[in-house]
NUDREN-779054 format. One record per residue (C-alpha): residue in three letters; x, y, z. Coordinates in steps of 0.05 Angstrom, whole numbers, plus 5000, padded with zeros to 4 digits. Last residue first. Example, Ala and Ser with C-alpha at 12.3 -4.5 7.8 and 13.67 -1.06 7.14 Angstrom:
! residues 2
SER527349795143 ALA524649105156 
! end
This chain:
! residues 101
UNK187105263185 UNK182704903239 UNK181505723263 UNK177705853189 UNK173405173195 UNK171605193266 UNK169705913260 UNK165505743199 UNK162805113232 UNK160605653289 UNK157306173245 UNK153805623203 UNK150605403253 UNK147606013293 UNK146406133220 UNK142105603213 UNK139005703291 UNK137406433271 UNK134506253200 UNK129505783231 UNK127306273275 UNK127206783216 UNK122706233176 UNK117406233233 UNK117107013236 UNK109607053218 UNK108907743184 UNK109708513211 UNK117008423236 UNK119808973277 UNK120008563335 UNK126108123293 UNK129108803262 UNK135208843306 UNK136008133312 UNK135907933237 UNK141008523225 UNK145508213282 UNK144607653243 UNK146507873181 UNK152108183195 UNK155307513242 UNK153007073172 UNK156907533130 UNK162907623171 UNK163906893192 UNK162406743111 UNK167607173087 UNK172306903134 UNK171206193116 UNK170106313041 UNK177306623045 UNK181806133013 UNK176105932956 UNK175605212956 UNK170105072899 UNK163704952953 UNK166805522999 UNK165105952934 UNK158805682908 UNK155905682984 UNK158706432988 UNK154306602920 UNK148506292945 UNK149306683015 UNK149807382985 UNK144607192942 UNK140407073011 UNK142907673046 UNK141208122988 UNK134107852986 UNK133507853060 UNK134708563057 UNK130208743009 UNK124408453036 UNK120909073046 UNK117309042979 UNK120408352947 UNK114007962969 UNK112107613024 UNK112406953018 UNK117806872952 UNK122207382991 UNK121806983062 UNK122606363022 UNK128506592979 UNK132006783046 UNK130706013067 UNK134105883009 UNK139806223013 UNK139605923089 UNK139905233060 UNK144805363007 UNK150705673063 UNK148805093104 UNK150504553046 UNK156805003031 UNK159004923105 UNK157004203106 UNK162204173035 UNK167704533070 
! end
């Protein structure tokens, strides 16, 4: 649980980045996805029964989001790559993690 928390942080912050970059105007998305992700790190961090679940339905949201919008994008998309191969990451130690138990 604690690499899935430690994933959960990085992409919260990597949301933060995109926010802190560009601004808050159009960014609202990634600004809900990325407390959305703090407070999920905080949660699979302390044990919670469904952080697994929650995070495998987060994460898959949020990247089909990414995807849909990705052309869309008027700015460099260098952190969204990044974000795709973190939650590419976190999607599959989440399934790991919720089918181990």
């Amino acid at each position: 649980m604690t690499l899935l928390s430690l994933l959960l942080l990085v992409n919260a912050v990597l949301h933060g980045v995109i926010v802190g970059r560009f601004g808050i105007k159009g960014n609202v998305p990634p600004a809900v996805f990325g407390l959305l992700y703090a407070v999920l790190a905080l949660a699979v961090f302390r044990g919670w029964t469904y952080g697994a679940l929650a995070t495998l339905v987060v994460t898959t949201v949020g990247l089909v989001g990414l995807a849909l919008n990705f052309r869309k994008l008027q700015h460099d998309t260098t952190v969204e790559k990044i974000i795709f191969v973190v939650g590419t990451a976190i999607l599959a130690w989440a399934a790991y993690l919720f089918l181990a138990q």
